[in-house]
Every structure is written in structure tokens, then in C-alpha cells.
C-alpha positions as CSV (number, residue, x, y, z in Angstrom):
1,X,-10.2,2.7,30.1
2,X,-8.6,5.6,28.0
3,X,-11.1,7.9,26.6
4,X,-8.1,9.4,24.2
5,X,-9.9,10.1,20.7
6,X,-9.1,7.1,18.7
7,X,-9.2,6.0,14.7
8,X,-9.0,2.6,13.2
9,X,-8.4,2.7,9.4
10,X,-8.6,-0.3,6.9
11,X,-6.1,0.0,4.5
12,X,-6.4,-1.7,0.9
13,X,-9.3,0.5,-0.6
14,X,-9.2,3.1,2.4
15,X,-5.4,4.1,2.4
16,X,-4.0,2.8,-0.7
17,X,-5.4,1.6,-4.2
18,X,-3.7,-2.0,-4.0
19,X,-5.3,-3.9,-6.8
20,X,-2.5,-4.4,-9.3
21,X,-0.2,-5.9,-6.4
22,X,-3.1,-8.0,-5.5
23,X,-4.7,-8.8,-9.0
24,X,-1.1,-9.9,-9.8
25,X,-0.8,-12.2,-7.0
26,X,-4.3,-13.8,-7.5
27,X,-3.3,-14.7,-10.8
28,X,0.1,-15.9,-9.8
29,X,-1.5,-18.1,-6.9
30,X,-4.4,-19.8,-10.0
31,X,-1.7,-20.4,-12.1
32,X,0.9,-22.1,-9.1
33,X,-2.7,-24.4,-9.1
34,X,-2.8,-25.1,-12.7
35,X,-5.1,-22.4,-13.6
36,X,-5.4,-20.3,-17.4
37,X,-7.1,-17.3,-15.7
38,X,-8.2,-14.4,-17.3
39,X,-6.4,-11.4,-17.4
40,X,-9.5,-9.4,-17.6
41,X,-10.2,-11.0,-14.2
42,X,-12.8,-8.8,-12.0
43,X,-10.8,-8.7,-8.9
44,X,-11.9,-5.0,-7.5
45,X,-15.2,-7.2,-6.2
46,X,-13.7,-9.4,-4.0
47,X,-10.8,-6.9,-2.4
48,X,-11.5,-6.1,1.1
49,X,-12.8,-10.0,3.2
50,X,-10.4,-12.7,4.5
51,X,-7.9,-13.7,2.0
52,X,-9.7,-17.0,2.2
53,X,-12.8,-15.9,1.0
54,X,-11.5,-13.7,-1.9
55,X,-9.5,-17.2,-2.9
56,X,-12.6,-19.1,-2.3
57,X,-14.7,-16.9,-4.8
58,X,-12.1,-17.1,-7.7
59,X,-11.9,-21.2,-7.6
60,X,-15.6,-21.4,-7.9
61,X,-15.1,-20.6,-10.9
62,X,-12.6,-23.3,-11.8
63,X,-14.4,-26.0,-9.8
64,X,-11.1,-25.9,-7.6
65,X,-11.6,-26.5,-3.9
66,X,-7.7,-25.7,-2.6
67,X,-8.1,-22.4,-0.9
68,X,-4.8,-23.5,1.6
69,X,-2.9,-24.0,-1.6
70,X,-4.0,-21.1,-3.1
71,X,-3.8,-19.2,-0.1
72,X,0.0,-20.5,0.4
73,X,1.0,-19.4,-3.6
74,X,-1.1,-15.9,-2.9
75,X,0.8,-15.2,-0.2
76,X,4.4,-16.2,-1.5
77,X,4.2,-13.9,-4.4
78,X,2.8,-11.1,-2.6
79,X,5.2,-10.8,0.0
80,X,8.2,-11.2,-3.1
81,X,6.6,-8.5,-5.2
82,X,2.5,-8.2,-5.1
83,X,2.6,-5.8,-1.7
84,X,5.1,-3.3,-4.0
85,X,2.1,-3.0,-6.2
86,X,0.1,-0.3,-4.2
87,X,0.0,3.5,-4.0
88,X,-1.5,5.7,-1.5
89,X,-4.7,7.1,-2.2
90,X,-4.1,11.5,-3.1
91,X,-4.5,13.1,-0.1
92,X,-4.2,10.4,2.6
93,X,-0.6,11.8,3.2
94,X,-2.1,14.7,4.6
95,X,-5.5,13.3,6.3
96,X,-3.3,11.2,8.7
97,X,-1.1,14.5,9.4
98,X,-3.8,16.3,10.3
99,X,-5.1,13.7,12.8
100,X,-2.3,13.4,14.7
101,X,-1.7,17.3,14.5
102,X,-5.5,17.0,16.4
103,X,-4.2,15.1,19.1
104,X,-5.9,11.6,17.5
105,X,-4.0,8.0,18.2
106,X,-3.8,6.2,15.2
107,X,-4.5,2.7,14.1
108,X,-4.5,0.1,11.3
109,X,-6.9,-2.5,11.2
110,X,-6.4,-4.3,8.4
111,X,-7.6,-8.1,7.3
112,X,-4.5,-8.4,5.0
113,X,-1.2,-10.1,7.1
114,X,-0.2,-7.9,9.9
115,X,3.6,-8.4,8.3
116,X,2.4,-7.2,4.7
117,X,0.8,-4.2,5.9
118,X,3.5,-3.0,8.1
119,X,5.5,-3.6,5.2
120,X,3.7,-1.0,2.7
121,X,3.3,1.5,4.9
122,X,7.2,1.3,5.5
123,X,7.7,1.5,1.7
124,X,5.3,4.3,1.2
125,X,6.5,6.4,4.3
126,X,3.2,6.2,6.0
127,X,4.3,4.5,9.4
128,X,5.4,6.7,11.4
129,X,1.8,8.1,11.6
130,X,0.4,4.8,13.5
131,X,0.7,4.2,16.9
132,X,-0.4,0.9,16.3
133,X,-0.5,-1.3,13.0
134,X,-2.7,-4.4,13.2
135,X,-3.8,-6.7,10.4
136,X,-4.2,-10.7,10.4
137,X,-1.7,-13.3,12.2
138,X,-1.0,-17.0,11.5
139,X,-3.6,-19.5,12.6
140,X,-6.6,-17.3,11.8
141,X,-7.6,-15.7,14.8
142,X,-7.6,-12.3,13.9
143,X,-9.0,-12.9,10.1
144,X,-12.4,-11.4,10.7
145,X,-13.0,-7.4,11.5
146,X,-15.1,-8.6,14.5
147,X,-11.8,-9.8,16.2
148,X,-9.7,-8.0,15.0
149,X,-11.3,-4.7,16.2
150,X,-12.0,-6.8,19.7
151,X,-8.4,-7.5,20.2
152,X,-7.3,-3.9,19.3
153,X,-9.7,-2.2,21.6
154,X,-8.5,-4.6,23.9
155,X,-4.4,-4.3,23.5
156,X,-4.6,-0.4,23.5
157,X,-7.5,0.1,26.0
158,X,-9.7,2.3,23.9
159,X,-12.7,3.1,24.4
160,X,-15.4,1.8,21.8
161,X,-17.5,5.5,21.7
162,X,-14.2,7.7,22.0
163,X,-13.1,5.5,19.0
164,X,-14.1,5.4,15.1
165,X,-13.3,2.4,12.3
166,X,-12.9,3.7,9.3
167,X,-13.2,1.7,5.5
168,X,-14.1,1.2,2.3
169,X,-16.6,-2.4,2.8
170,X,-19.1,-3.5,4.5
171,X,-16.8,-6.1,6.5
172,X,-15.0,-2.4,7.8
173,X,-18.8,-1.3,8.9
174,X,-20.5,-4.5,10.3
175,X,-17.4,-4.9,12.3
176,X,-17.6,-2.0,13.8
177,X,-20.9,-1.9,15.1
178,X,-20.2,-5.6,16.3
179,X,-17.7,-4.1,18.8
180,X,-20.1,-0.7,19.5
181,X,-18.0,1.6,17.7
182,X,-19.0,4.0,14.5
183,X,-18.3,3.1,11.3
184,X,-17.5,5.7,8.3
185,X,-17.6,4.7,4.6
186,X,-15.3,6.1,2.4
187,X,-16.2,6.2,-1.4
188,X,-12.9,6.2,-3.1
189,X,-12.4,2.2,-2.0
190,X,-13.9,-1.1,-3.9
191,X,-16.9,-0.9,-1.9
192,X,-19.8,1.0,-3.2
193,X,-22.4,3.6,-1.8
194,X,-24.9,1.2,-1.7
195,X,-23.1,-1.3,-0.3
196,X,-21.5,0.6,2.7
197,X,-25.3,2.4,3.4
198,X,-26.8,-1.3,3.5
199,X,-24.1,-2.2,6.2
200,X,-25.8,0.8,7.8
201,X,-22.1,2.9,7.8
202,X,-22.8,6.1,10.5
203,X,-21.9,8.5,7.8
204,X,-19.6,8.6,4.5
205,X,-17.0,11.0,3.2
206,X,-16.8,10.8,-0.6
207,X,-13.4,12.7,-0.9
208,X,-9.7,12.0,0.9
209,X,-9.8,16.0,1.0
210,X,-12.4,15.8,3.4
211,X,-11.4,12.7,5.4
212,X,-9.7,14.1,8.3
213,X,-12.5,17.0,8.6
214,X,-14.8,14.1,8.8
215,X,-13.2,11.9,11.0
216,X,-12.3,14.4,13.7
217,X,-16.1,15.9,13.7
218,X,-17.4,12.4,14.3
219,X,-15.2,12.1,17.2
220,X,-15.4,15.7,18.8
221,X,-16.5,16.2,22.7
């Protein structure tokens, strides 16, 4: 097994601030239902689980059990125009130049369609910095950080402790540690301070300035 200094990123709320793309395509995917939501809709609380779960908590509130449905109209109107809706995060540009200046191979683990992602980090020039980009697949196996971390450890042949996941929720964190690896919290994201310490994330970096800094002392030695 490789013990080449590894680090697995999230990306919505990590990477790039992609709630209008995704706000937009929640609304489009209650109204393809028959929906009147709101457009003061709270959507930053739900960014960051499966798709199916973030679908699941906005028909609650409608008494509206079609999560395939919705999940089918989400993901139409995303890949047309939601995934153009994001912007990298200032300063992540640089953090991921400076990790692979230090030697580190780069991932993406994301739980958003393997296809979108690679996607926006092709429109936003950020690509070519991955040696890998992961996210979900068709049928579900890979929905859940668990998995997906599993299968990328896996596939590349890293090592869990010469390897860090790095995100913005608790799903980023718990996922981790399910697989033995660290998990760092960064504050920037949708996921909050107390949220990311109560997933019991191995340190947090509150500024993108600092990411790379924090990143490469975790995985020094």
C-alpha cells in the first residue's frame, strides 16, 4: 500500500459556494412536482448529505413522498444550468497549488454526481489539480461518505493515516473516521463549528488562507 501523502476534499461548501446553482434546482425539481415553494427557501441547511436526503427534507414540508421524482427533475435542471451556478471559494485556487507544489496527491470526494462535479471543476479551471475526481454513480452505491471514501482508498491504494478527508459537514467527518482516516472541518462551508466539533472533526481551519498550511501540517512525517 502507497504511503504517498494524500488529501480527499469535499467540494460544495469546501471548494466552492454552490448554493444558488443548487437552491435553483431544488426549486425547479418542487415545482416539476407541482409545488409553490418559497423563494426565501432555507436551503444552506440541507447542502452537503445524499441528494436523496436533501429532497427528502424539502417534501416533508409539502406532505410529498416522491424523492425519485424529485430526484430525476433536481438532477435534469442541474446538469442544463444549476452546476453553472457555483464559484470557487477565495483562496482555494491557491491552497490546491500549494499542495501539489508539496508533493500531495489530490482527490475529490464528493456526494454530488461524479459527472456534475467533474463538470465544475472543468468550468472553473480547477481540474487539473486532481489526480483523481470521485463523487456519486448511478444505482447508489457510492451515495454515502462511508463508501465513497472506502472505494477511493481502495482504487488508488492510499493509505488511511498517510491520508486526510477534508469538508465542511459532519457527513465529510463521520466518514472519515469510519474508514480510520482524519477529518478537518473547514468553517467557510454550510456546516457550523458546532456541528463539525460534535462529529468530533481532528482539527478545523477557519480561513481558505490557511488551508493548505493546515492540511500539509496534519499530514507531515
Amino acid at each position: 500500500m502507497s504511503r504517498a501523502r494524500s488529501v480527499l476534499l469535499d467540494l460544495d461548501g469546501t471548494l466552492i459556494d454552490s448554493q444558488p446553482g443548487i437552491f435553483a434546482s431544488c426549486l425547479a425539481a418542487l415545482r416539476a412536482l407541482g409545488h409553490d415553494p418559497s423563494e426565501a427557501l432555507d436551503i444552506k441547511r440541507v447542502i452537503g448529505p445524499p441528494l436523496e436526503d436533501v429532497l427528502q427534507a424539502l417534501l416533508q414540508a409539502h406532505g410529498d413522498d416522491r424523492i425519485g421524482e424529485a430526484v430525476a427533475a433536481y438532477r435534469h435542471h442541474y446538469g442544463e444550468s444549476g452546476l453553472l451556478g457555483s464559484e470557487p471559494y477565495a483562496g482555494i485556487s491557491g491552497a490546491l497549488q500549494e499542495m501539489r507544489r508539496a508533493g500531495l496527491r489530490i482527490y475529490l470526494a464528493t456526494s454530488k454526481r461524479e459527472v456534475f462535479a467533474r463538470r465544475i471543476l472543468e468550468n472553473l479551471k480547477l481540474a487539473a489539480y486532481f489526480d483523481g475526481i470521485y463523487g456519486s454513480v448511478p444505482g447508489g452505491r457510492l451515495d454515502h461518505k462511508p463508501e465513497l471514501l472506502a472505494h477511493i482508498l481502495s482504487e488508488q491504494d492510499i493509505c488511511a493515516s498517510y491520508s486526510l478527508m477534508v469538508g465542511d459537514r459532519r457527513h465529510d467527518i463521520i466518514g472519515a473516521h469510519a474508514v480510520n482516516m482524519r477529518g478537518l472541518g473547514v468553517l467557510w462551508g454550510y456546516g457550523s463549528r458546532d456541528e463539525l466539533e460534535a462529529a468530533g472533526a481532528d482539527q478545523l481551519v477557519e480561513l481558505t488562507a490557511d488551508l493548505a498550511r493546515v492540511v500539509l501540517s496534519m499530514l507531515k512525517g
